[in-house]
N, CA, C and O atoms as a DFTB+ gen file, in Angstrom:
704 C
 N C O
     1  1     -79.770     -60.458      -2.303
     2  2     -79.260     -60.835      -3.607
     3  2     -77.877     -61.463      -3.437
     4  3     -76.993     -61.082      -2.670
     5  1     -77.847     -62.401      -4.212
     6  2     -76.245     -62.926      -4.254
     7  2     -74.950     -61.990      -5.290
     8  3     -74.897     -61.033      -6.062
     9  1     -74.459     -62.555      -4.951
    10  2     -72.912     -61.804      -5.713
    11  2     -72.917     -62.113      -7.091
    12  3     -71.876     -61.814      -7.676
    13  1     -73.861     -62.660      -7.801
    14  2     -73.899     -63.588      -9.294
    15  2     -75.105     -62.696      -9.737
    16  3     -75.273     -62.246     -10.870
    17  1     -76.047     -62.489      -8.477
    18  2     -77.012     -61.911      -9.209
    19  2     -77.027     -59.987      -8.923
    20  3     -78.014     -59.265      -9.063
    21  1     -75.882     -59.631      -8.581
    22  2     -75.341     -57.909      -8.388
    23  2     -74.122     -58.168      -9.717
    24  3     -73.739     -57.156     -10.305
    25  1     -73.792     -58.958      -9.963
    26  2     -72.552     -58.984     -10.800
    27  2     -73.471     -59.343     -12.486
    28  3     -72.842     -59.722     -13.474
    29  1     -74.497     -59.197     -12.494
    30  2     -74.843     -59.922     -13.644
    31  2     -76.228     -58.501     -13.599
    32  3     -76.652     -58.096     -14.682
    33  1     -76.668     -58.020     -12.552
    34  2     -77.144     -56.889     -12.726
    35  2     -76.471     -55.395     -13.305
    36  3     -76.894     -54.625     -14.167
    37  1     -75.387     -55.348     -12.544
    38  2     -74.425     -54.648     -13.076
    39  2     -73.990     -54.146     -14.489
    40  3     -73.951     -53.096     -15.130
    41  1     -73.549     -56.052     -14.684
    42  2     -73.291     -55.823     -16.348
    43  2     -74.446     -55.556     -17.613
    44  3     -74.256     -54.982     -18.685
    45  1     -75.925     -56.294     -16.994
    46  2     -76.771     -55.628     -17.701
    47  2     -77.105     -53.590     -18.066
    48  3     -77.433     -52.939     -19.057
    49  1     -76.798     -53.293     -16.713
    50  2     -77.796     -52.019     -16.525
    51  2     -76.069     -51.086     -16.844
    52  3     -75.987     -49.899     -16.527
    53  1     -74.780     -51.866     -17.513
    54  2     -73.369     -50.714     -18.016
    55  2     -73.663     -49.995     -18.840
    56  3     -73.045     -48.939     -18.709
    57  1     -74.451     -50.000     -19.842
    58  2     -74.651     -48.871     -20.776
    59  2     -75.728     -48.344     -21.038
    60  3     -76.116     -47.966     -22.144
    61  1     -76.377     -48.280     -19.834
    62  2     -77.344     -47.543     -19.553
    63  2     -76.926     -45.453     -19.243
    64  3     -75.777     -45.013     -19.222
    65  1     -77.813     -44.847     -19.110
    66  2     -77.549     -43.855     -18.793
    67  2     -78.439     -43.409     -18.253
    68  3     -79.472     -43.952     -18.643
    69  1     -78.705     -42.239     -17.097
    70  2     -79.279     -42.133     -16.245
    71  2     -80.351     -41.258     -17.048
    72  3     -79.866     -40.720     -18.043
    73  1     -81.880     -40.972     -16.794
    74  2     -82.491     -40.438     -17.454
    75  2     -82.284     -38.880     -16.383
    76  3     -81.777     -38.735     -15.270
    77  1     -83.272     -37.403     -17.825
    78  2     -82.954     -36.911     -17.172
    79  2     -84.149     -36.126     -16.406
    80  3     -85.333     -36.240     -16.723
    81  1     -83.634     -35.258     -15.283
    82  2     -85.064     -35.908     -14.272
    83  2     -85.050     -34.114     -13.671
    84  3     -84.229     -33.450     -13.039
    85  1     -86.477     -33.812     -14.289
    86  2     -86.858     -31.663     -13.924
    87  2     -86.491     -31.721     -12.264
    88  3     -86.838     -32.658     -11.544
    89  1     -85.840     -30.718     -11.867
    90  2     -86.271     -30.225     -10.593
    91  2     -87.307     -30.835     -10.004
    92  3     -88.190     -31.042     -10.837
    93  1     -87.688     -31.355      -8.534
    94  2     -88.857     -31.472      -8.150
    95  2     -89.781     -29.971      -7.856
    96  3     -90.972     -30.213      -7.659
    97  1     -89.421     -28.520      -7.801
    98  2     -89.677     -27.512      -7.382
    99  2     -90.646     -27.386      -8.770
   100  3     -91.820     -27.099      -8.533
   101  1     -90.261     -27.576     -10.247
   102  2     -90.572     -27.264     -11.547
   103  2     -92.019     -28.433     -11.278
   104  3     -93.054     -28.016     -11.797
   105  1     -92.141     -29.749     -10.564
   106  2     -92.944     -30.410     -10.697
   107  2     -93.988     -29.721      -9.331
   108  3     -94.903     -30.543      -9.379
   109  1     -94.188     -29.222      -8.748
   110  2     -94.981     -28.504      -7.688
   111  2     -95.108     -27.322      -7.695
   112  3     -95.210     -26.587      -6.713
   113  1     -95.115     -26.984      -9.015
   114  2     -95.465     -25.558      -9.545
   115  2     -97.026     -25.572      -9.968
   116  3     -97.398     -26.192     -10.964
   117  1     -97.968     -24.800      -9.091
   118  2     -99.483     -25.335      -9.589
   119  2    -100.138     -24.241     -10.408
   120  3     -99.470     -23.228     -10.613
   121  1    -101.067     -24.302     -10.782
   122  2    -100.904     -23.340     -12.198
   123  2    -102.559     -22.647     -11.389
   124  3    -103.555     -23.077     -10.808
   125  1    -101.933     -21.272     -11.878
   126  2    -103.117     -20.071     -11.509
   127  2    -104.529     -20.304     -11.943
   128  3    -104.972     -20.296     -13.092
   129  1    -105.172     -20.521     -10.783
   130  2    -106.493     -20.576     -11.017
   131  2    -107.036     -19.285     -11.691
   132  3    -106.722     -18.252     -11.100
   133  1    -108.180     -19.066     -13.396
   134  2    -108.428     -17.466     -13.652
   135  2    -109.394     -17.196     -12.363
   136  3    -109.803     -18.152     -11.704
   137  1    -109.769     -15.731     -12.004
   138  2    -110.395     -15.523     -11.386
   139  2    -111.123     -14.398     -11.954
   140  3    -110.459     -13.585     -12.597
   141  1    -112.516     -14.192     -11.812
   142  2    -112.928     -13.087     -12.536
   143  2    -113.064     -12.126     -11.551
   144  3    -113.806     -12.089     -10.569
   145  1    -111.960     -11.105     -12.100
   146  2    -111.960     -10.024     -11.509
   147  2    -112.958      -9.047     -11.028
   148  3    -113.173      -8.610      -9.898
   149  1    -113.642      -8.759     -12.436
   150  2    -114.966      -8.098     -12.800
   151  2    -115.997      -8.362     -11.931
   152  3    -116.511      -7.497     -11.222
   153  1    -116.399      -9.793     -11.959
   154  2    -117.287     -10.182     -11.083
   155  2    -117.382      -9.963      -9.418
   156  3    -118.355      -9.834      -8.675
   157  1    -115.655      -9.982      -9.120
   158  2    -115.619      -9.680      -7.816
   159  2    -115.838      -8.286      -7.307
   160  3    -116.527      -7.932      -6.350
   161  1    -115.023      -7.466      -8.242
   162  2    -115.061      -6.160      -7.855
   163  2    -116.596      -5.775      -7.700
   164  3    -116.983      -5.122      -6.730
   165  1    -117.607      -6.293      -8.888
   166  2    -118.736      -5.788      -9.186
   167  2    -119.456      -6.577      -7.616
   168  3    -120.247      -5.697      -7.278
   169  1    -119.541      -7.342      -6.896
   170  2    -119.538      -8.425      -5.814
   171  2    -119.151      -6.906      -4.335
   172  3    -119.778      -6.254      -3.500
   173  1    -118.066      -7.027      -4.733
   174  2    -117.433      -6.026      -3.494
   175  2    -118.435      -4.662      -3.320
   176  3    -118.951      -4.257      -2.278
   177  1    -118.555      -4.008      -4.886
   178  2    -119.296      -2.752      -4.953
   179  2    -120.653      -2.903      -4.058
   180  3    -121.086      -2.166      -3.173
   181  1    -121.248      -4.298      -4.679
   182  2    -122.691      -4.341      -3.978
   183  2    -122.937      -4.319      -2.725
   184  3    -123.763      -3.587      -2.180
   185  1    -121.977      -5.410      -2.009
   186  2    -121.504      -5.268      -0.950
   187  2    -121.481      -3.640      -0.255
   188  3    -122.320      -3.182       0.521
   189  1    -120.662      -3.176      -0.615
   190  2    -120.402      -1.860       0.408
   191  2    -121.566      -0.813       0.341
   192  3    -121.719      -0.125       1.350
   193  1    -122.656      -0.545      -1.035
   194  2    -123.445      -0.413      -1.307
   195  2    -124.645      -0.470      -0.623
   196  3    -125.288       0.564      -0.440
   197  1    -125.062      -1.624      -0.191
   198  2    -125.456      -2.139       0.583
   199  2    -125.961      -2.259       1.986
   200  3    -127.042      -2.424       2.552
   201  1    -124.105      -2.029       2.445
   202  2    -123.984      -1.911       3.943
   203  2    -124.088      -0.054       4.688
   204  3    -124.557       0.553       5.650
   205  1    -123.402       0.138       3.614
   206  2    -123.797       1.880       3.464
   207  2    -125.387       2.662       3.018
   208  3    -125.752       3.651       3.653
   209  1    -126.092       2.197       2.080
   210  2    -127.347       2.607       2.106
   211  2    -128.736       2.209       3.204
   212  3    -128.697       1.659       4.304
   213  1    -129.696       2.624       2.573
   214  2    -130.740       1.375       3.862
   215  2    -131.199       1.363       2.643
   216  3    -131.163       2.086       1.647
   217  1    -131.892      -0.201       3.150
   218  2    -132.105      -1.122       1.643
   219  2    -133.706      -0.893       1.385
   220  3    -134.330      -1.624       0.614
   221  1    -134.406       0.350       2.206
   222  2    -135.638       0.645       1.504
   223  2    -135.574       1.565       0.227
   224  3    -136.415       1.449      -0.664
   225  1    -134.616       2.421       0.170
   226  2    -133.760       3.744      -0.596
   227  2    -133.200       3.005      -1.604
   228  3    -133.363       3.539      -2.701
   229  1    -132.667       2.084      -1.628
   230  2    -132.365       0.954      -2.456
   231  2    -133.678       0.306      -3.627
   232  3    -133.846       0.721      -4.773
   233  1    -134.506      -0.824      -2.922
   234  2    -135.079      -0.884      -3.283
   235  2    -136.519       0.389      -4.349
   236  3    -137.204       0.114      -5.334
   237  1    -136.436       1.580      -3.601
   238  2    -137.013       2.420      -4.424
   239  2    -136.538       2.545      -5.359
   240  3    -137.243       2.587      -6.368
   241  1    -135.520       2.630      -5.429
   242  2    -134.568       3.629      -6.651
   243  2    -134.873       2.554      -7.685
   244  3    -135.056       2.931      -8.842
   245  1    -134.955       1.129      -7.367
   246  2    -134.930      -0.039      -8.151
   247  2    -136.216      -0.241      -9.239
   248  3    -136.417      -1.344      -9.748
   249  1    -136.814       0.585      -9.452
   250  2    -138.589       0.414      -9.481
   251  2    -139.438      -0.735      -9.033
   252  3    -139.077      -1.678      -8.329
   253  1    -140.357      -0.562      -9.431
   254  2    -142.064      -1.367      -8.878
   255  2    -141.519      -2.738      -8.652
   256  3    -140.740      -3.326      -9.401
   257  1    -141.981      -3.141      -7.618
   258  2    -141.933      -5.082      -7.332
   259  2    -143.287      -5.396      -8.858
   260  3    -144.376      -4.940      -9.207
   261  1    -142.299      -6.439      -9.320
   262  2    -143.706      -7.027     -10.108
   263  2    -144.429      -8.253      -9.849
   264  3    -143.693      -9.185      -9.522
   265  1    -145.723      -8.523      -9.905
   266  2    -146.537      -9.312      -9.686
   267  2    -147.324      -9.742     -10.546
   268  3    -147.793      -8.848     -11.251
   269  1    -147.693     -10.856     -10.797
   270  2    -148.742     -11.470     -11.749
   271  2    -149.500     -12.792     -11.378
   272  3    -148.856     -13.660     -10.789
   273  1    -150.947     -13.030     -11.709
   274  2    -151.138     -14.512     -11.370
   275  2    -152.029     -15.191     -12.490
   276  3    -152.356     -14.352     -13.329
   277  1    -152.481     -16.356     -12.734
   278  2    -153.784     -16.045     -13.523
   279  2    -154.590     -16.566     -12.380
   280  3    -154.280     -16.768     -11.206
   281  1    -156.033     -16.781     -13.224
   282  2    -157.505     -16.883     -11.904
   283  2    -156.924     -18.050     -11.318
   284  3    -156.786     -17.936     -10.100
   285  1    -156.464     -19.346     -11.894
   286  2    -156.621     -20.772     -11.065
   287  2    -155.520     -20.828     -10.390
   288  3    -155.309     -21.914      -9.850
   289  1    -154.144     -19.380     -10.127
   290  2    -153.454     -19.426      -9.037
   291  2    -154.427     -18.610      -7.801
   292  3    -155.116     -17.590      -7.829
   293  1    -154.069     -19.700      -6.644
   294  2    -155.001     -18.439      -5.483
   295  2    -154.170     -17.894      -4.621
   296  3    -152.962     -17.964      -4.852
   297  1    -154.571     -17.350      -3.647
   298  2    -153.351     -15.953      -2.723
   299  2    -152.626     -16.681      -2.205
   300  3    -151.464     -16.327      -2.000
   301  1    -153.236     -18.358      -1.700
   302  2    -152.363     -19.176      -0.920
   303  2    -150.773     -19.154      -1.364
   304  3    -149.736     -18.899      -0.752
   305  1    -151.094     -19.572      -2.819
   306  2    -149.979     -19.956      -3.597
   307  2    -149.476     -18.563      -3.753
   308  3    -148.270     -18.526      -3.505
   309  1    -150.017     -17.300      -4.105
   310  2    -148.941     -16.205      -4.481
   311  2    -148.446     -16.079      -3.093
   312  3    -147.236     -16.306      -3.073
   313  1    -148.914     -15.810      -1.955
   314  2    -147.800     -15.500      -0.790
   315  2    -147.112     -16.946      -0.518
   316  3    -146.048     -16.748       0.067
   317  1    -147.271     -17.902      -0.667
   318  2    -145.838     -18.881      -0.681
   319  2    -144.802     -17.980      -1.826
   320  3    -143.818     -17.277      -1.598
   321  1    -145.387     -18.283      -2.935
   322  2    -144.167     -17.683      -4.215
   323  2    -143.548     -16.502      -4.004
   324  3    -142.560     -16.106      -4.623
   325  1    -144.244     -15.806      -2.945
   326  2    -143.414     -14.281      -2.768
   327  2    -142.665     -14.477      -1.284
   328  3    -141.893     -13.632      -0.831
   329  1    -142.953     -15.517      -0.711
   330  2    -142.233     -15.483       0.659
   331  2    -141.031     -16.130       0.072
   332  3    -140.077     -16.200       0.847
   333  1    -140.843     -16.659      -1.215
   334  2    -139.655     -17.698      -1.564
   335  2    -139.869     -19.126      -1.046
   336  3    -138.923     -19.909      -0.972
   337  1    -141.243     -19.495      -0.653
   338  2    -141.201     -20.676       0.002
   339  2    -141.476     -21.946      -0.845
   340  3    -141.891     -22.951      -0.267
   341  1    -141.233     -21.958      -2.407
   342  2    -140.845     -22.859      -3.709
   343  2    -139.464     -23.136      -3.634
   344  3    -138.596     -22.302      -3.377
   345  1    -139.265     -24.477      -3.895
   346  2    -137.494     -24.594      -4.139
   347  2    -137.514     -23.893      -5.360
   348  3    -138.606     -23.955      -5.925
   349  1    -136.393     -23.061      -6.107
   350  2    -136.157     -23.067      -7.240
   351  2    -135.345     -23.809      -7.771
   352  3    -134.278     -24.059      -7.212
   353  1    -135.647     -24.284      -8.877
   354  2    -135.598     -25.342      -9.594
   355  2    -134.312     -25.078     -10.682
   356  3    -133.564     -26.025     -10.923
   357  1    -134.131     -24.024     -11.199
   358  2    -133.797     -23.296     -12.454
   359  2    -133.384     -22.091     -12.053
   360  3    -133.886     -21.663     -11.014
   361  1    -132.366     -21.244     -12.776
   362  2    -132.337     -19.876     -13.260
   363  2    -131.560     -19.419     -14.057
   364  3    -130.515     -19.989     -14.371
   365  1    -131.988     -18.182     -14.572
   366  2    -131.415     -17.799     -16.051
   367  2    -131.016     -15.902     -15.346
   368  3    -131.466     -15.093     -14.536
   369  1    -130.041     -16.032     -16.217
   370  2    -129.402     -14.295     -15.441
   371  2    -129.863     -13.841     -16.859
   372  3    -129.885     -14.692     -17.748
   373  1    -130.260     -12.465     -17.152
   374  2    -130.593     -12.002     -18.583
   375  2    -129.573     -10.853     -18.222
   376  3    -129.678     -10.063     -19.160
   377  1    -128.676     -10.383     -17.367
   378  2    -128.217      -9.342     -16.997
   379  2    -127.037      -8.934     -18.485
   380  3    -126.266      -9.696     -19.068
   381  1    -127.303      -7.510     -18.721
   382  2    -126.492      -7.095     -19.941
   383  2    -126.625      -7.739     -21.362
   384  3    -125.835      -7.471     -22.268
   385  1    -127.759      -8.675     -21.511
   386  2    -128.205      -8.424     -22.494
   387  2    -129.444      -7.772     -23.212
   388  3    -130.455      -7.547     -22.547
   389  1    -129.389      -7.436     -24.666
   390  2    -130.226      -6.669     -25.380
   391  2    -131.486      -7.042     -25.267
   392  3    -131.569      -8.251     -25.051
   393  1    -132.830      -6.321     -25.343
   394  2    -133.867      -6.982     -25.704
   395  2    -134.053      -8.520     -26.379
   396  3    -134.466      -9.591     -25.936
   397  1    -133.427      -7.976     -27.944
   398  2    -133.584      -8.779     -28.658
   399  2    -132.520     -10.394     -28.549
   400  3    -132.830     -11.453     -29.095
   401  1    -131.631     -10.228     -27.950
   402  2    -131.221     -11.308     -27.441
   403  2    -132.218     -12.321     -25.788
   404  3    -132.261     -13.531     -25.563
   405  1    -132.750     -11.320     -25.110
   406  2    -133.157     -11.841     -24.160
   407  2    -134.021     -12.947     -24.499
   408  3    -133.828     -14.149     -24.315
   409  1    -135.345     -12.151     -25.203
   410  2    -136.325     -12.837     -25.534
   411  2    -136.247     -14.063     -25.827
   412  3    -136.973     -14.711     -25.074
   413  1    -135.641     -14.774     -26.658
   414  2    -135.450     -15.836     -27.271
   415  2    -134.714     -17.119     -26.232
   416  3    -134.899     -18.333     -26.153
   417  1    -133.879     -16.224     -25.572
   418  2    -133.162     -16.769     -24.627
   419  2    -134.165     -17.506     -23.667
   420  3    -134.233     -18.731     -23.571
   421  1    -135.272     -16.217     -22.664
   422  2    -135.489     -16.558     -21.643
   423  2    -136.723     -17.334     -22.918
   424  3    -136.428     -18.528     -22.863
   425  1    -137.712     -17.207     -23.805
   426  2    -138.472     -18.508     -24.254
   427  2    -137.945     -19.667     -24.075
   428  3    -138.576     -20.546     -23.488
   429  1    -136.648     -19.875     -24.567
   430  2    -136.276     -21.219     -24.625
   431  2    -136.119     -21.775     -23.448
   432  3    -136.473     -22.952     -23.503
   433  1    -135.732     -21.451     -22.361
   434  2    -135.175     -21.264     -20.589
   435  2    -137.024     -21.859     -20.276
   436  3    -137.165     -23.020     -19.890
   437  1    -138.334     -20.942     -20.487
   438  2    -138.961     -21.279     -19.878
   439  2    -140.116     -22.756     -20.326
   440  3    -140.846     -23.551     -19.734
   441  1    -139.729     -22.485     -21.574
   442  2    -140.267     -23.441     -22.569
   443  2    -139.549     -25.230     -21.773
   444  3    -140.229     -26.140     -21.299
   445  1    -138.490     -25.181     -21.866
   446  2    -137.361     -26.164     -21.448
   447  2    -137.842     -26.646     -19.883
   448  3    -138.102     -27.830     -19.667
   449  1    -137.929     -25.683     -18.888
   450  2    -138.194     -25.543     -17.603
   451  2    -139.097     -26.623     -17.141
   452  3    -138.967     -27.523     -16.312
   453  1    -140.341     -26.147     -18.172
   454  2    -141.605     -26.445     -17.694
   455  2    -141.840     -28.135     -18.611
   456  3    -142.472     -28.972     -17.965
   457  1    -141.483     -28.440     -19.630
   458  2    -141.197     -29.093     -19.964
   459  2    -140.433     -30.158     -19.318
   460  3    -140.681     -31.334     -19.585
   461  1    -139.624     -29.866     -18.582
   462  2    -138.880     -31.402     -18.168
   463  2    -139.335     -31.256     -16.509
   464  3    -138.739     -31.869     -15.624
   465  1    -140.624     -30.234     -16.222
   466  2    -141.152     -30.899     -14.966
   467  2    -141.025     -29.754     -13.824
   468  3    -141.566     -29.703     -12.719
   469  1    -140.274     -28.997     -14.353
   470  2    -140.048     -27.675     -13.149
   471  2    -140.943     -26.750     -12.579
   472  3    -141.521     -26.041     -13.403
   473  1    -141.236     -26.550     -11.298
   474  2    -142.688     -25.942     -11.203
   475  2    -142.108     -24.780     -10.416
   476  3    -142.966     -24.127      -9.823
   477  1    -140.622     -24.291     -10.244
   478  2    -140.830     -23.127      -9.853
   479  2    -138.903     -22.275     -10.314
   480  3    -137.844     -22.631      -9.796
   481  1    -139.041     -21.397     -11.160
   482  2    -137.661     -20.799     -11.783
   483  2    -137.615     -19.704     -11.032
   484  3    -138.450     -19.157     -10.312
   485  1    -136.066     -19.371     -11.424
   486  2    -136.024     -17.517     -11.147
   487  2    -135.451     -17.095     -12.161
   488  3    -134.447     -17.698     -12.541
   489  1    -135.971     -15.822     -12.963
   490  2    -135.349     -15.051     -13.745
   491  2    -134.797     -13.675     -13.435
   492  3    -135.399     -12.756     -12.881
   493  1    -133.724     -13.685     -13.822
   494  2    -132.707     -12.336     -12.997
   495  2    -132.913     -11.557     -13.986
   496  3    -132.506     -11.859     -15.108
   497  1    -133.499     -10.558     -13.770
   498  2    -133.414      -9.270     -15.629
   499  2    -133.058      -7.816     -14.692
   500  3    -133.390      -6.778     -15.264
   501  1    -132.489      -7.673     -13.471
   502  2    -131.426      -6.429     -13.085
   503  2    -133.013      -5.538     -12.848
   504  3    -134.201      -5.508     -13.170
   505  1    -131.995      -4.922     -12.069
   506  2    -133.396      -3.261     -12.004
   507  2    -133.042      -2.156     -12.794
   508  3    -133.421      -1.040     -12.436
   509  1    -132.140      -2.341     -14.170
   510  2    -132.072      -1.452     -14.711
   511  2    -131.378       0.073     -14.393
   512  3    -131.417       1.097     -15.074
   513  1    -130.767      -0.180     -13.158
   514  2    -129.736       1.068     -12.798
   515  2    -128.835       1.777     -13.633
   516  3    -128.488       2.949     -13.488
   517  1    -128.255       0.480     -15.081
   518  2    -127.473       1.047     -15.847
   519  2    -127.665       1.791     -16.932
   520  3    -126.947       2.468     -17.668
   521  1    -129.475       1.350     -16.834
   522  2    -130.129       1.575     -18.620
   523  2    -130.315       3.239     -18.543
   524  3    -130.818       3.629     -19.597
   525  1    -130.120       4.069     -17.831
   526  2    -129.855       5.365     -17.848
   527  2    -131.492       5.765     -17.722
   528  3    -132.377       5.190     -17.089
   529  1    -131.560       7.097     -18.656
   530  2    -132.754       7.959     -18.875
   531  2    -134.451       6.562     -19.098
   532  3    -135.567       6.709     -18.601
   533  1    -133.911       5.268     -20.077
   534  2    -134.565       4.006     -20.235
   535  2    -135.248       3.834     -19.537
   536  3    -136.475       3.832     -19.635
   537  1    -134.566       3.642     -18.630
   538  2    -135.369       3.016     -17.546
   539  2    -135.323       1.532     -17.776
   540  3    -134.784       0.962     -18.725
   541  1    -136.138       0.847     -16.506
   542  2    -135.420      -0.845     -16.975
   543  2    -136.384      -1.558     -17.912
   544  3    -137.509      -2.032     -17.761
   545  1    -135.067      -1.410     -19.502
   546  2    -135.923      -1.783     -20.205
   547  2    -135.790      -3.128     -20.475
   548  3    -136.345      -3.503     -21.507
   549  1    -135.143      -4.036     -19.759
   550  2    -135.271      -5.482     -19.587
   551  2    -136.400      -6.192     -18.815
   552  3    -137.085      -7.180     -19.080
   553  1    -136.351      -5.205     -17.592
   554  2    -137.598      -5.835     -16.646
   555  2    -138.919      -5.793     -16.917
   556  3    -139.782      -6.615     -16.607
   557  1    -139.086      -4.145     -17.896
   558  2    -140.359      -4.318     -18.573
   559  2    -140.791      -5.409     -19.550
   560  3    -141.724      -6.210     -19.601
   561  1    -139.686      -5.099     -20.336
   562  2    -140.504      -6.463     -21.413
   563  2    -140.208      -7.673     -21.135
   564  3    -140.569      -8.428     -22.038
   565  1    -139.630      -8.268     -20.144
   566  2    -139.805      -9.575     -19.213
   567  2    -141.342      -9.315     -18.849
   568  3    -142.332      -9.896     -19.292
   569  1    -141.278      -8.531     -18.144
   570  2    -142.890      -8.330     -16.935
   571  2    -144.137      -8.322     -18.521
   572  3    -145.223      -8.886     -18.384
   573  1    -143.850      -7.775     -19.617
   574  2    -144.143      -8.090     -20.753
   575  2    -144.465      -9.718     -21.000
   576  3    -145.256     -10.267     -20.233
   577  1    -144.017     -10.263     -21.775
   578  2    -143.493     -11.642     -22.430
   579  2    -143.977     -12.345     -21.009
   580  3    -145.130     -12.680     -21.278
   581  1    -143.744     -12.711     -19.773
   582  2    -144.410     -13.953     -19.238
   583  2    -145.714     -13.762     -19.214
   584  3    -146.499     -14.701     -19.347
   585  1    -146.170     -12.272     -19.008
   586  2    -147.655     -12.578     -18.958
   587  2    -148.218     -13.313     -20.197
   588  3    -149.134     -14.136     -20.205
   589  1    -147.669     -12.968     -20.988
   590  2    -148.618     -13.701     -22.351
   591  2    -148.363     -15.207     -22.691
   592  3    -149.216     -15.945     -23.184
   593  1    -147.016     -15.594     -22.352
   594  2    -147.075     -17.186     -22.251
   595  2    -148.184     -17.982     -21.537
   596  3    -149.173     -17.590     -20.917
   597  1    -147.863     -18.844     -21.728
   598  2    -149.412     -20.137     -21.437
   599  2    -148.621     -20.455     -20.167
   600  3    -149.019     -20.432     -19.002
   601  1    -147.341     -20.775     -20.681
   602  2    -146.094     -21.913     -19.781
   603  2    -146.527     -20.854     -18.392
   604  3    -146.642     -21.586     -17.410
   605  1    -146.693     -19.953     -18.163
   606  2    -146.511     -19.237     -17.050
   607  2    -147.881     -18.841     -16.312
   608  3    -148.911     -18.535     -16.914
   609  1    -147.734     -18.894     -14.884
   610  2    -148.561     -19.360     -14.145
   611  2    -149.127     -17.914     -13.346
   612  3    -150.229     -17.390     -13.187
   613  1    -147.470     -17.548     -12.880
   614  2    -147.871     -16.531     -11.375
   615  2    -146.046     -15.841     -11.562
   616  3    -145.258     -16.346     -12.362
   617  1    -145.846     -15.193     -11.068
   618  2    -144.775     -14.694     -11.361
   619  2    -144.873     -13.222     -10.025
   620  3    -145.697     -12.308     -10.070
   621  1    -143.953     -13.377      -9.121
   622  2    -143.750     -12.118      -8.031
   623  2    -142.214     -11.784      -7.997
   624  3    -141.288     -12.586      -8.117
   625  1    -142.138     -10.267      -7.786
   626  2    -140.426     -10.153      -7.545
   627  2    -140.050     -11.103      -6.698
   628  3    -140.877     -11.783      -6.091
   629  1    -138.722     -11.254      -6.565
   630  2    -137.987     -12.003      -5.365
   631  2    -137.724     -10.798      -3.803
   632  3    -137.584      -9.575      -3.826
   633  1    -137.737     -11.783      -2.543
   634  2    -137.389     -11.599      -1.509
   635  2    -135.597     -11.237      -2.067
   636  3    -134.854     -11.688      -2.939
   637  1    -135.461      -9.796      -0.603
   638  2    -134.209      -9.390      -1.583
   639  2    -132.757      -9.793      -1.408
   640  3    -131.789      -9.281      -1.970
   641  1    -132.763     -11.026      -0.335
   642  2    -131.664     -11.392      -0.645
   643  2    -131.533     -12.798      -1.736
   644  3    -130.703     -13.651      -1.420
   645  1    -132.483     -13.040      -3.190
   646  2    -132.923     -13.233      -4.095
   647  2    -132.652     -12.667      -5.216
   648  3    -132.746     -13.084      -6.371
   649  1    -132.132     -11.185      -4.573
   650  2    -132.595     -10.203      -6.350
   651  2    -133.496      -8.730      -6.152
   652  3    -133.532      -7.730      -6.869
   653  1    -134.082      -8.997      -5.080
   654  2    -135.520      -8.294      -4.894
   655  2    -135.748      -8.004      -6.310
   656  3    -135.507      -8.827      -7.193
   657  1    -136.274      -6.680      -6.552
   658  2    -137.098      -6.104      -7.310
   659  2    -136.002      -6.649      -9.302
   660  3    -136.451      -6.561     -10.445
   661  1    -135.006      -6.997      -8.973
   662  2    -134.143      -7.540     -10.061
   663  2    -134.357      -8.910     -10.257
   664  3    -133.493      -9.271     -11.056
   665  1    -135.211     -10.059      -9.874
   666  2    -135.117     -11.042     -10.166
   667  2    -136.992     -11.161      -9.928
   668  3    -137.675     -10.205      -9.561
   669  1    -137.435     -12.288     -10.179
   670  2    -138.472     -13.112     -10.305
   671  2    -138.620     -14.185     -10.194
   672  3    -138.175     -15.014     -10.988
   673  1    -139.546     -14.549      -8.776
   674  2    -139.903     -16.237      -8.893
   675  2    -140.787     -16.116      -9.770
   676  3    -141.603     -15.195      -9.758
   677  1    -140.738     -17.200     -10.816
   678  2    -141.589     -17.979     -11.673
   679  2    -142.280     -19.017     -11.537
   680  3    -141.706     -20.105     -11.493
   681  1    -143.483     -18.942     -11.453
   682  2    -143.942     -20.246     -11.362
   683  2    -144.712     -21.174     -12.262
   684  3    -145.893     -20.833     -12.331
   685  1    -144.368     -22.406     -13.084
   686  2    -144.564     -22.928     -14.659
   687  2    -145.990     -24.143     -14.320
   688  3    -146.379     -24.811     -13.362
   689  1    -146.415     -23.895     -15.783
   690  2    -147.409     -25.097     -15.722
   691  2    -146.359     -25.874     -16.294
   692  3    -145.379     -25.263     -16.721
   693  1    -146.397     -27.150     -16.377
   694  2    -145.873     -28.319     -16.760
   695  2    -146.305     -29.140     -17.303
   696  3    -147.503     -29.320     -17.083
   697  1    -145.733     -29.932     -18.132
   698  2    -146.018     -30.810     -19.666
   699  2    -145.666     -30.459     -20.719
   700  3    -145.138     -29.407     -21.082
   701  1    -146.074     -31.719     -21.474
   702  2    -145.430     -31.480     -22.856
   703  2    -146.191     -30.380     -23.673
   704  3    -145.804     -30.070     -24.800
């Protein structure tokens, strides 16, 4: 720059004032990711649970594996669906809610599923450990309600690092 053009910069930028400008420390302040606590702890419990029980004592306590097919599924297809050897496509957790909330829920879940083409879900409905004297009264009236849908095909507990006896491959007819 020449001396005409620092002397003429100058006099432009005289009554200016400097803006004013945060800490850079205030600008690299990154903001707390939430973390769900609940989930972890409940994560950790299973965990140690787990590693401390044997997972046949486990699985008992859990009740009955459930199974279902109709006639035009054959064994081929139920031992793929119980080995887990379907991608799943979908899944819906029903965990901690009421009957009467489930129902409606998992209809719409399987209704939706099968509908836009999905030929194999999992539904998580818990083994009922919490429902006390009950017993699991989610898993029953799940194991309930798919048998009587159309949408539903074949249905086996899950392999248990899946859910075991707490979850369900589903397997959907498809179409409109």
């Amino acid at each position: 720059m020449s001396d005409d053009d620092d002397n003429l910069f100058r006099k432009l930028m005289s009554d200016t004032k400097p803006l004013k400008v945060e800490p850079r420390v205030a600008a690299l302040k990154r903001k707390v990711k939430p973390r769900a606590r609940f989930t972890r702890a409940d994560e950790r419990a299973a965990l140690a649970e787990s590693i401390a029980g044997d997972i046949d004592d486990t699985e008992k306590g859990s009740g009955e594996a459930l199974r279902f097919n109709r006639p035009s599924v054959g064994r081929r297809t139920m031992r793929k669906l119980a080995r887990g050897n379907f991608a799943v496509q979908a899944e819906i957790d029903l965990h901690g809610m009421t009957v009467a909330e489930a129902r409606p829920r998992l209809a719409d879940f399987i209704e939706d599923s099968a509908r836009s083409g999905k030929l194999c879900v999992r539904v998580v409905h818990g083994k009922g450990l919490g429902s006390g004297e009950r017993g699991a009264v989610l898993k029953s009236s799940v194991n309930h309600w798919l048998r009587r849908w159309d949408r539903v095909l074949a249905f086996v507990s899950t392999r248990q690092v899946d859910g075991g006896t707490g979850a369900l491959y589903v397997l959907l007819r498809g179409g409109l």
